[in-house]
C-alpha positions in Angstrom: 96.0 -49.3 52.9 95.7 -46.3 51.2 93.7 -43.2 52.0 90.9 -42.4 49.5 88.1 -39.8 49.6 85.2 -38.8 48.7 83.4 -35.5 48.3 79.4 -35.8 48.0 78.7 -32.0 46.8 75.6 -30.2 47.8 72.0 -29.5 45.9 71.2 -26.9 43.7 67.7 -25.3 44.3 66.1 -26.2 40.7 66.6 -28.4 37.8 67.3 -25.7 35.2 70.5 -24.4 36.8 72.1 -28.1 37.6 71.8 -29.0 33.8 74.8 -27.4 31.8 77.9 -28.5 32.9 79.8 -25.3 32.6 77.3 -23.1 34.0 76.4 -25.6 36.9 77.4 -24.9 40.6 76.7 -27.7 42.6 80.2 -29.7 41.7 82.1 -26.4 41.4 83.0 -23.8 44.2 85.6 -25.2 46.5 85.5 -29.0 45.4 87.7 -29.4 41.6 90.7 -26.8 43.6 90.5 -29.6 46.6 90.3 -32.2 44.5 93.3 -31.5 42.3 95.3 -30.5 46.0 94.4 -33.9 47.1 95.5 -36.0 43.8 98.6 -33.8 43.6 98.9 -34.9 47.2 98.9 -38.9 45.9 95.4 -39.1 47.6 92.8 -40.7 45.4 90.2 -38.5 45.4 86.4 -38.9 43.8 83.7 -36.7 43.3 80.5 -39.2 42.3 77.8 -37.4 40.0 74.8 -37.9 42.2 71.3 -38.2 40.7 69.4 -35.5 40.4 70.6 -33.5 42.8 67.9 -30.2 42.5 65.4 -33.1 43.7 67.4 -35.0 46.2 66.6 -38.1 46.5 68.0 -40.7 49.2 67.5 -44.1 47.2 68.8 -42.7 43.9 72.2 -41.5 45.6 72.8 -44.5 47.8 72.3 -46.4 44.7 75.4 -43.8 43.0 77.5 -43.7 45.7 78.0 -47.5 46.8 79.6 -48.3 43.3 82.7 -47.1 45.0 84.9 -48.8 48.1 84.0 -47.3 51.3 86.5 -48.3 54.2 88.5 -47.8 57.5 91.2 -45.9 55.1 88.4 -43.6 53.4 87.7 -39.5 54.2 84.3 -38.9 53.4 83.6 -35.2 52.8 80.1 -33.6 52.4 78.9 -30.1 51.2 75.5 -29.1 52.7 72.3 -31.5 51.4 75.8 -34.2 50.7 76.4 -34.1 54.4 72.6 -35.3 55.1 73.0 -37.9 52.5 76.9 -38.9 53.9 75.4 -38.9 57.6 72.1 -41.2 57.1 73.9 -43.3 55.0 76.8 -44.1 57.5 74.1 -45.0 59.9 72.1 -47.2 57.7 75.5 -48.9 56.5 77.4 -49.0 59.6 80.8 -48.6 57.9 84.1 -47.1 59.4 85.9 -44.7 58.0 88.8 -42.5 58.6 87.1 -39.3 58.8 83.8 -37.5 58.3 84.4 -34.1 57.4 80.8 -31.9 56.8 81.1 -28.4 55.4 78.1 -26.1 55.7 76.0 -29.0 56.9 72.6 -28.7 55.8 69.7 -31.1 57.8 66.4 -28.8 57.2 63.8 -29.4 55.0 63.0 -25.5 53.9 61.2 -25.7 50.7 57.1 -26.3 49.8 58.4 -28.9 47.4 55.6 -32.1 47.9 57.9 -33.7 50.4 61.0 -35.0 48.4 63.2 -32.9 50.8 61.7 -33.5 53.7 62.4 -37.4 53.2 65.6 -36.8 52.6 66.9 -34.5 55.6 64.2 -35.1 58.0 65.6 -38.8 59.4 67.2 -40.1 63.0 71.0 -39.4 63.3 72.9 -42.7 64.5 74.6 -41.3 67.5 77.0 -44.2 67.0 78.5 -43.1 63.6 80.9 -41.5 65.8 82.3 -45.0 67.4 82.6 -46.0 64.0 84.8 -42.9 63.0 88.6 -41.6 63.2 87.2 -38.1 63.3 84.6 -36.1 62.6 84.9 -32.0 62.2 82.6 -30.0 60.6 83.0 -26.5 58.9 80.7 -23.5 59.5 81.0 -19.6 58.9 80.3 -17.1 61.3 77.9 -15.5 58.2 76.2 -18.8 57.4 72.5 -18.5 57.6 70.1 -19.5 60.4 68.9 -22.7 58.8 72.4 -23.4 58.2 73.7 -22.8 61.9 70.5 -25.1 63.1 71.9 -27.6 61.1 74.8 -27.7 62.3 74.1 -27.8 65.9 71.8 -30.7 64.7 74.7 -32.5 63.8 77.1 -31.9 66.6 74.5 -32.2 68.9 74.2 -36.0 68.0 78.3 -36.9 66.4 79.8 -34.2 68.8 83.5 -33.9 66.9 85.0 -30.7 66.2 83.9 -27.8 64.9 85.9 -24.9 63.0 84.1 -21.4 62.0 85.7 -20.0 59.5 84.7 -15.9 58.7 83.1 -14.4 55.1 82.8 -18.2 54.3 78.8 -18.1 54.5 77.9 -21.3 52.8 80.8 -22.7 51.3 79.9 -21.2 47.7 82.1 -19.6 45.6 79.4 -16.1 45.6 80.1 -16.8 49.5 84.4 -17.0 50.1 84.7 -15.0 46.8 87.7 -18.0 46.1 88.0 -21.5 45.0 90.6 -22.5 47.5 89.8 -24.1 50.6 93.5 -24.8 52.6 91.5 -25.2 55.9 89.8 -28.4 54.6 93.3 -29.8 53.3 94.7 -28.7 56.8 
């Protein structure tokens, strides 16, 4: 089979910035440089649209994201609130996949918002997502927040896999690495 991935991007903090598609961020920063790396690379590589994403909801993306083919050849890659969504949905679905690969993984609920995001990050991790994948590595900066660092020890905690901290990389945003490019994640 052929390898495919998948890049679930992350959530931007209101409705008003997500709108415009040139002005948007939350598909931007790192993910259309990887993206064309990967294709020029022959790797098919997707980047799904999900719903809504400055109110995140679980439902609405699972519903986006399962009209493409998950498998054992797929690389599933997920920028902060995508790696939540990537991580709870591997559980529910049981699939196996190549490789899980979570960049500035985000699992806090840290807005006053009427609960949306609490439903959505606050959830069980499967411990045994990690018998059902390749490998699992997840990327972190030694300037990413405090909320950001919790998360992520959340997440190794309970996948264990490998983790790489990168430095001046902060959250994975383009404000944050001050570049588009991303060679560690094609690496």
């Amino acid at each position: 089979m052929k390898k495919r991935v998948f890049i679930i991007h992350g959530c931007p903090s209101d409705e008003e910035k997500a709108m415009n598609p040139e002005t948007r961020t939350y598909d931007k920063h790192w993910i259309p440089w990887t993206r064309k790396q990967l294709i020029a690379k022959g790797i098919e590589t997707e980047v799904p649209l999900m719903p809504s994403p400055w109110q995140p909801d679980y439902e609405k993306f699972k519903s986006e994201f399962e009209k493409y083919n998950v498998d054992e050849d797929t690389i599933l890659i997920g920028h902060s609130c995508g790696c939540a969504f990537l991580v709870r949905w591997l559980g529910e679905t049981k699939r196996k996949i190549l490789k899980l690969i979570l960049v500035a993984p985000w699992k806090i609920s840290d807005k006053d918002d009427g609960g949306f995001r609490k439903v959505f990050y606050e959830y069980s991790i499967d411990e045994t997502i990690k018998s059902r994948v390749g490998k699992i590595i997840m990327f972190t900066a030694d300037d990413e927040g405090d909320k950001g660092k919790k998360s992520l020890k959340i997440f190794q905690k309970a996948l264990g896999g490998e983790v790489i901290e990168l430095p001046g990389h902060g959250h994975y945003i383009m404000d944050d690495m001050g570049t588009d490019k991303f060679p560690e994640l094609l690496e």
